[in-house]
TITORSE-193498 format. One record per residue (C-alpha): x, y, z. Coordinates in steps of 0.02 Angstrom, whole numbers. Example, Ala and Ser with C-alpha at 12.3 -4.5 7.8 and 13.67 -1.06 7.14 Angstrom:
BEGIN
615/-225/390 $
684/-53/357 $
% end
This chain:
BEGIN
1322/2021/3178 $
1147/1945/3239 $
1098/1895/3425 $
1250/1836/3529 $
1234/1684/3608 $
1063/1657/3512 $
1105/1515/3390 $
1192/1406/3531 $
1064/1396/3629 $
946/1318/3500 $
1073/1162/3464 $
921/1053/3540 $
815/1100/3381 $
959/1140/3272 $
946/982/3140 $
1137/934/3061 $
1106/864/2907 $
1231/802/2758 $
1177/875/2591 $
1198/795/2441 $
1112/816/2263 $
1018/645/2334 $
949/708/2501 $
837/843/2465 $
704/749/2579 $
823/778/2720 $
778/974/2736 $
594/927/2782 $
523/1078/2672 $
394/1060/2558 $
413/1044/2385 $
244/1054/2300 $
251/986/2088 $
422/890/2113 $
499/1049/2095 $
681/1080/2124 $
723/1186/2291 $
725/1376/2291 $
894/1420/2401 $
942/1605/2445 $
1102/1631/2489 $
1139/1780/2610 $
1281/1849/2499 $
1367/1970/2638 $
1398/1797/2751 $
1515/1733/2599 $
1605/1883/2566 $
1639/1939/2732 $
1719/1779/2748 $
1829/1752/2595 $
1878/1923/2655 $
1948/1878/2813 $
2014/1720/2748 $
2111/1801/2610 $
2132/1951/2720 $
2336/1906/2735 $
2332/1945/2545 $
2325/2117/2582 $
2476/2103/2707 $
2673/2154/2654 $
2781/2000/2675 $
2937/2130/2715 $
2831/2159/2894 $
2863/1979/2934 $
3051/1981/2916 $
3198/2102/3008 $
3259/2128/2825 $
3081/2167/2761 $
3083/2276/2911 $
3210/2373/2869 $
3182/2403/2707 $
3017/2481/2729 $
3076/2595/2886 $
3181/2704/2746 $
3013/2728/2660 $
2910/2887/2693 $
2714/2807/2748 $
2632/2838/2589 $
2765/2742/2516 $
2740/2573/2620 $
2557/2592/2584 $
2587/2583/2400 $
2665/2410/2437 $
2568/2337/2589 $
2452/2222/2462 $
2405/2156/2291 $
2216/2221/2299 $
2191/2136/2095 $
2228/1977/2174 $
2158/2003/2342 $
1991/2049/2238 $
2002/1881/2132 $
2030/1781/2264 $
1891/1823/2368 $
1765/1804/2210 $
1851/1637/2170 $
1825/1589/2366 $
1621/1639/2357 $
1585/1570/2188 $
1646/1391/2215 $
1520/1400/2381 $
1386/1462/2250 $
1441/1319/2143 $
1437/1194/2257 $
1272/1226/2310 $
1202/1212/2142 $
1279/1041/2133 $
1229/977/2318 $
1059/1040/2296 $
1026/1061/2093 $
923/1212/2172 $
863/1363/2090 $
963/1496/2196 $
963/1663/2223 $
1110/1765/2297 $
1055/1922/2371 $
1180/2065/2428 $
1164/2195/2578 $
1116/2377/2492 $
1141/2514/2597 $
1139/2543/2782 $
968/2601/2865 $
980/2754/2959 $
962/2669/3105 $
1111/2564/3094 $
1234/2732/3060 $
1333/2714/3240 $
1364/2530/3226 $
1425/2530/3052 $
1529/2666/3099 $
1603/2553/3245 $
1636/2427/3149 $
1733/2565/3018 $
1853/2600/3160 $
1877/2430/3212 $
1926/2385/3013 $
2048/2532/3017 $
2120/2491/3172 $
2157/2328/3134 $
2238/2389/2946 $
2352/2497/3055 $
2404/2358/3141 $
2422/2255/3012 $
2576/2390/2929 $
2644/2449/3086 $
2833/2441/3092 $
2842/2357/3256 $
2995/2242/3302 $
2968/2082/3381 $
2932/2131/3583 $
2892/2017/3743 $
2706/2025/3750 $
2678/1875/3859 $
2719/1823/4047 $
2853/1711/3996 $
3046/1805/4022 $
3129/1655/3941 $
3012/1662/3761 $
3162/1669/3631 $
3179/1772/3491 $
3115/1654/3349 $
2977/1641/3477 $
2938/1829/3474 $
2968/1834/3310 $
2816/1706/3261 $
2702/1780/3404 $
2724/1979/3331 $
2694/1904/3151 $
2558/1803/3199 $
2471/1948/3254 $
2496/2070/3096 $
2426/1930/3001 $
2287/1909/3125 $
2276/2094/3113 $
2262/2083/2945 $
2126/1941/2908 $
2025/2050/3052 $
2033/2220/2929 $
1992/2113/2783 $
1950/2220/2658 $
2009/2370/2729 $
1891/2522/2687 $
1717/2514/2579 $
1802/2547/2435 $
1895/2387/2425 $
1754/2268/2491 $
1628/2363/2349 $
1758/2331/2233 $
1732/2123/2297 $
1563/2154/2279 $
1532/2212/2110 $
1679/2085/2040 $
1559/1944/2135 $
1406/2023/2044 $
1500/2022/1872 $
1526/1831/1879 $
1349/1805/1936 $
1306/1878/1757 $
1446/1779/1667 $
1364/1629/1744 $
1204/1645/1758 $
1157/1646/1927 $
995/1746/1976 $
1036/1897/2118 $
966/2020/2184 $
1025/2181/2272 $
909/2226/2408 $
878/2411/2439 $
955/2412/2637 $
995/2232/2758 $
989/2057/2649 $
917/1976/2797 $
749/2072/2812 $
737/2048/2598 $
774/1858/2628 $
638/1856/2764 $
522/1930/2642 $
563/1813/2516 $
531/1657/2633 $
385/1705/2701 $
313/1748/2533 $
346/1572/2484 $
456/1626/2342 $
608/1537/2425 $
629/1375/2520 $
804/1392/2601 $
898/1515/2668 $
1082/1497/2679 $
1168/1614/2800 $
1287/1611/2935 $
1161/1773/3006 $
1057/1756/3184 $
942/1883/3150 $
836/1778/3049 $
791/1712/3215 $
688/1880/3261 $
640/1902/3091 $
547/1742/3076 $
617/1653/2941 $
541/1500/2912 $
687/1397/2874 $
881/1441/2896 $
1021/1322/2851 $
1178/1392/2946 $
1370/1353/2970 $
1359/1275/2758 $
1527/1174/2759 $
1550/1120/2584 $
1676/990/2551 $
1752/1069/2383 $
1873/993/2232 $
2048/1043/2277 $
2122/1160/2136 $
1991/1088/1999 $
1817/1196/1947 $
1757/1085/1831 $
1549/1026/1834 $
1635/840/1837 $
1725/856/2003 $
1590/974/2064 $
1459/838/2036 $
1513/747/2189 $
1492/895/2302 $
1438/889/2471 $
1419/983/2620 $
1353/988/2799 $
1261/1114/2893 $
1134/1148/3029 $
967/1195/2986 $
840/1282/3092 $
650/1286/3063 $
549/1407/3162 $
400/1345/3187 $
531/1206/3314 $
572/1343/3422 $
416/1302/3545 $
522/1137/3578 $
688/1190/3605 $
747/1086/3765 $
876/1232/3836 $
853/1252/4015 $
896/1446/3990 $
791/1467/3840 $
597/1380/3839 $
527/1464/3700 $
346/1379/3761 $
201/1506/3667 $
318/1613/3603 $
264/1715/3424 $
373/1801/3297 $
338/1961/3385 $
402/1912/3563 $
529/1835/3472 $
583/2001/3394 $
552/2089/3569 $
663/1957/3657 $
823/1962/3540 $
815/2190/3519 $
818/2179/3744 $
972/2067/3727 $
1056/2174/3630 $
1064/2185/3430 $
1139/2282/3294 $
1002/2420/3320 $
980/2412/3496 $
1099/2406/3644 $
1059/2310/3778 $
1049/2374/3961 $
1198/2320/4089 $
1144/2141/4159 $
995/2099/4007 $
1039/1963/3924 $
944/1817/3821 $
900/1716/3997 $
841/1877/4087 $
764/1963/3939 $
662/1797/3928 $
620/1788/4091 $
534/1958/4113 $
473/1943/3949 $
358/1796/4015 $
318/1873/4141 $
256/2020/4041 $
147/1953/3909 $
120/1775/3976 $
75/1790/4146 $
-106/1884/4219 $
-48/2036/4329 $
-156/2103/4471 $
-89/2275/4493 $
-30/2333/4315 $
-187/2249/4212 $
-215/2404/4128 $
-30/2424/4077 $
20/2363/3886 $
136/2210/3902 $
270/2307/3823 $
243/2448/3936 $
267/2291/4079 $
423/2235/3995 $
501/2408/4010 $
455/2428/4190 $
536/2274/4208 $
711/2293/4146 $
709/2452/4221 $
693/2361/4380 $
827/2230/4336 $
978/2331/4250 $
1130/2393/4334 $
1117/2536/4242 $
1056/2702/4351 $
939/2774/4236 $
864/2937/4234 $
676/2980/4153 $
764/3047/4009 $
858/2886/3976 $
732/2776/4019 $
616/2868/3877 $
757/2865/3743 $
780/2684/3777 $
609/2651/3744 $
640/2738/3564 $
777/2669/3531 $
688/2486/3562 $
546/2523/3477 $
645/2597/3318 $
744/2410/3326 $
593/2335/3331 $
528/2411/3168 $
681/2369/3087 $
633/2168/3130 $
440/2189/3088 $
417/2339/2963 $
597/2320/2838 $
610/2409/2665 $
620/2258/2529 $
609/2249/2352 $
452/2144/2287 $
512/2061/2144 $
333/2020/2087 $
269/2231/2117 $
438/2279/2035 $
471/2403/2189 $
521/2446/2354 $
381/2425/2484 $
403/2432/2685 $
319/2259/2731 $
239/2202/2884 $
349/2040/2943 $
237/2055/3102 $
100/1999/3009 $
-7/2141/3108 $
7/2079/3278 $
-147/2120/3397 $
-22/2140/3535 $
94/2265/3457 $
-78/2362/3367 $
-145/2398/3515 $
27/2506/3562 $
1/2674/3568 $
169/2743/3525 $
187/2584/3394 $
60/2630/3287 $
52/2804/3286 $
240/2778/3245 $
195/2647/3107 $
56/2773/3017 $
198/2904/3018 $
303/2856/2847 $
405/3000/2852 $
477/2962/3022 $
446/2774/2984 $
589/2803/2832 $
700/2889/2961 $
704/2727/3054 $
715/2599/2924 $
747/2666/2768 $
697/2772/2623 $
561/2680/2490 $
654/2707/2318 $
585/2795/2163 $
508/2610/2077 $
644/2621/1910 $
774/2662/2062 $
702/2507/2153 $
723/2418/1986 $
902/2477/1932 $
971/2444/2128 $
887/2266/2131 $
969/2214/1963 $
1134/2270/2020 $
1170/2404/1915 $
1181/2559/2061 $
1256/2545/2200 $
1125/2606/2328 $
1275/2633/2466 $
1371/2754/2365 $
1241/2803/2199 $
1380/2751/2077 $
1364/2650/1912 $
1422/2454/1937 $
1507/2378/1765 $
1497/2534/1667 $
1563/2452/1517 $
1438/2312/1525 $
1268/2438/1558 $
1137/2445/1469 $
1105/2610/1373 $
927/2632/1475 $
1027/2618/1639 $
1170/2745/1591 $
1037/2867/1543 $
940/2846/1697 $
1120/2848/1774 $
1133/3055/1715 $
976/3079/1790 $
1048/3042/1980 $
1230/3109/1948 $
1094/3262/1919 $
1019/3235/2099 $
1198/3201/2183 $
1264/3367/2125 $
1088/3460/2188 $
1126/3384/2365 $
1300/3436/2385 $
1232/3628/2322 $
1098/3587/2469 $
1237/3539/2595 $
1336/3695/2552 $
1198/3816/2557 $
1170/3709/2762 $
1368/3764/2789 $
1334/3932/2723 $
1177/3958/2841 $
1290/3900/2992 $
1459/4007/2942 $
1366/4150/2881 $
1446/4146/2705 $
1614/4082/2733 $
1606/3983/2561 $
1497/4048/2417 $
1379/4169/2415 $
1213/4101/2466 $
1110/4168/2323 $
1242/4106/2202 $
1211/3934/2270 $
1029/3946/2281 $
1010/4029/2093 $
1113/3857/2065 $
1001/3744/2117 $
877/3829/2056 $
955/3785/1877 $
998/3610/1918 $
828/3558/1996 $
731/3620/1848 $
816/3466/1752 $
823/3330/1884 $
711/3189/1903 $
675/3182/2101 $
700/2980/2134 $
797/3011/2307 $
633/3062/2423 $
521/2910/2343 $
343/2930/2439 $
335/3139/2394 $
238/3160/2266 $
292/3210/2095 $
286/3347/1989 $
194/3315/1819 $
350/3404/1734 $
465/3266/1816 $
356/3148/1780 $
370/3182/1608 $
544/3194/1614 $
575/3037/1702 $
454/2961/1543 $
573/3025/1424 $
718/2984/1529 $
669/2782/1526 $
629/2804/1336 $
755/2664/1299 $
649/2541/1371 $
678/2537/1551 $
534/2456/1642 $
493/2385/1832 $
615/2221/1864 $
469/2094/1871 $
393/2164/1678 $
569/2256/1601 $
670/2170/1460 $
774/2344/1433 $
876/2262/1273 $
981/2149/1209 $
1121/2175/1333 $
1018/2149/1473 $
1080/1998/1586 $
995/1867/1563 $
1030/1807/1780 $
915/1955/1824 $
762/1919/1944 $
649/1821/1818 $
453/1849/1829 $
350/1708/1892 $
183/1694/1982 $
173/1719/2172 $
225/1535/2255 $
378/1555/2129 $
542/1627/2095 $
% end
């Protein structure tokens, strides 16, 4: 997750402080009308760490014994995974862990907070969430394999309580690392996270793809102060101030507000506008903007971008001074991006072809759209909107492929993300769908408005798996159903759907109308909607810009 080696190299700026509910002063952030803080809280950072922390929960004890052992090798596979964990508790557990973090924070800092969860995946981070898929698995196959204690180290005379601990130590290593094993299980964390939210009261938001490019919106739109997150990518996003590596010093078996009102914690808080000063040998960040920023951190290798053999921070810096810093006598009439390419062309180990070379520079530029151009939700327009983080630098503008790329929405959504249908926007935000898998969250506890919307994409869902057949039938020639069959069923089912799925086509007046009739219980934009009664009252509130 985030740049590596990023965060450690800005210790010379990075500010440890001690929080308390008396040393607000110490996070040097303005606080106009002697108001209380606004705090975000990057919600996937918690959970992805209660997870691995209670990640033994989901490990069978009879792995960790020769008994145990035995027991479970005269069990067919299926029937060892029935037993290998206690997912109800694992699930509690892990809320328990994040809430009493959210807790604490409203007593060190009596902010107003705001947790905000990861929606779905952009399209352009498919391969490396599918990575990290296999790696989860692999590690849950570890974690119930049947192996008997082995020598797996260099010393012959290790004894057998010895290899005992050492083959144990590594299921249950094994088993922290899978964590919550598959999606279902971690959404299953999330939602039970999102359901005490409501029973407490604590504002959240779900943002329509990455948290981190929603919390970067947020900051810079001054509707937060803080964000708390364990996440280096706020680094090329811009964020004006992180607090990272929160260490809360929490009660020891007791959640009541009287032994929470001592809380305190330490962390290490980051402002951006210091990076010019960082004191790093490797890393002067001397006239550096957001946008070289972002340029530096996608050539070093992120989440969206693989970096060449040999490019790290220190040389990615390097030629990127070079590039857009330094006059040039024989490429003046080169862009400095088009510099920066040549560059690392030059410098990689890699041998590189024409080919590659121009699908690296693609596959840059699509990571750097994901860092200047993310789809967010704007609490205050009630809708998704693809913002410009870049704040529409000269630099970047005057980029051929870069703009034309940036006044092309439909490939622009390929890259970072389809713009929701506005109620969509609205329903994802307030954590009712589930914008990584379309399914209801806390059926029992939606509103009426929501579960009638909810019919209306079920509709869509079932039109896209008749489109994905009719795809298979097209390539098999008519292996499955008949083609017109299909097509005459579509037909049928898209005469009744509300499109919501492809947000920036335009829309039929007839679904228009039926989307009207659809919301008739009173579902409205997030930032003007009170749908009933039974609404939450922990939703996004409305406030005027400056506010949250």
């Amino acid at each position: 997750m985030g740049i590596e080696g990023l965060l450690s190299r800005l210790n010379s700026i990075s500010h440890t402080i001690h929080l308390s509910a008396e040393d607000q002063e110490k996070l040097k952030i303005r606080n106009e009308n002697d108001r209380n803080l606004r705090v975000a809280v990057d919600a996937s950072t918690w959970i992805s760490a209660a997870c691995h922390a209670h990640g033994s929960d989901l490990l069978d004890e009879r792995h960790l014994t020769n008994s145990g052992r035995h027991e479970l090798n005269q069990q067919t596979s299926p029937q060892r995974r029935q037993h290998v964990s206690d997912i109800p508790l694992f699930i509690e557990q892990t809320t328990k862990s994040v809430m009493r973090k959210v807790k604490s924070i409203k007593f060190c800092l009596s902010p107003d907070i705001l947790v905000v969860f990861d929606g779905a995946s952009p399209p352009i981070k498919m391969d490396t969430v599918q990575s990290r898929k296999r790696g989860r698995e692999e590690a849950a196959e570890q974690s119930i394999a049947l192996v008997p204690p082995v020598v797996t180290g260099n010393d012959p005379n290790m004894n057998i309580d010895d290899l005992a601990h050492q083959t144990n130590h590594k299921k249950i290593s094994a088993a922290k690392k899978a964590g919550a094993r598959d999606q279902k299980i971690y959404g299953a964390v999330v939602n039970s996270v999102i359901q005490a939210l409501r029973e407490e009261k604590v504002t959240f938001l779900v943002s329509p793809y990455e948290a981190d490019g929603q919390l970067a919106f947020l900051a810079k739109k001054g509707y937060i102060d803080l964000i708390v997150s364990e996440d280096s990518d706020f680094i090329p996003l811009a964020a004006p101030s992180v607090l990272y590596k929160y260490n809360p010093i929490l009660p020891f078996m007791d959640d009541s507000d009287k032994a929470f009102s001592e809380s305190k914690a330490t962390g290490k808080l980051i402002h951006f506008r210091e990076l010019m000063f960082n004191s790093d040998p490797s890393l002067i960040l001397l006239n550096f903007n957001a946008t070289m920023m972002s340029i530096l951190c996608v050539a070093s290798g992120c989440d969206y971008c693989k970096n060449l053999k040999g490019i790290g921070l220190v040389t990615a810096k390097t030629l990127l001074e070079e590039s857009f810093l330094l006059e040039h006598s024989s490429d003046m009439d080169a862009h400095p991006l088009e510099r920066f390419f040549s560059k690392l062309f030059q410098k990689t180990r890699e041998k590189l072809n024409e080919v590659d070379k121009e699908n690296y520079r693609q596959t840059f530029l699509n990571a750097l759209m994901m860092y200047l151009h993310p789809v967010v939700f704007d609490p205050v327009q009630g809708k998704c909107v693809i913002v410009d983080l870049g704040a529409s630098d000269p630099v970047m503008s005057e980029y051929r492929p870069y703009y034309e790329l940036l006044r092309d929405t439909s490939k622009l959504q390929d890259i970072v993300g389809k713009v929701y249908d506005d109620t969509l926007s609205c329903h994802v935000a307030e954590g009712w769908i589930d914008p990584k898998t379309w399914n209801l969250r806390n059926m029992e506890s939606a509103p009426s408005n929501i579960l009638t919307f909810y019919d209306t994409i079920s509709s869509i869902k079932e039109i896209q798996v008749l489109n994905q057949e009719i795809q298979m039938v097209d390539e098999k020639d008519g292996n499955h159903k008949n083609k017109n069959a299909l097509s005459s069923e579509l037909d049928e089912s898209s005469s009744e759907a509300i499109i919501v799925l492809s947000p920036l086509e335009s829309t039929p007046n007839k679904t228009q109308e039926s989307q009207n009739s659809a919301l008739s219980s009173g579902s409205k934009p997030l930032t003007q909607c009170s749908s009933s009664s039974t609404r939450s009252p922990n939703l996004l509130p409305v406030r005027k810009r400056g506010t949250l």
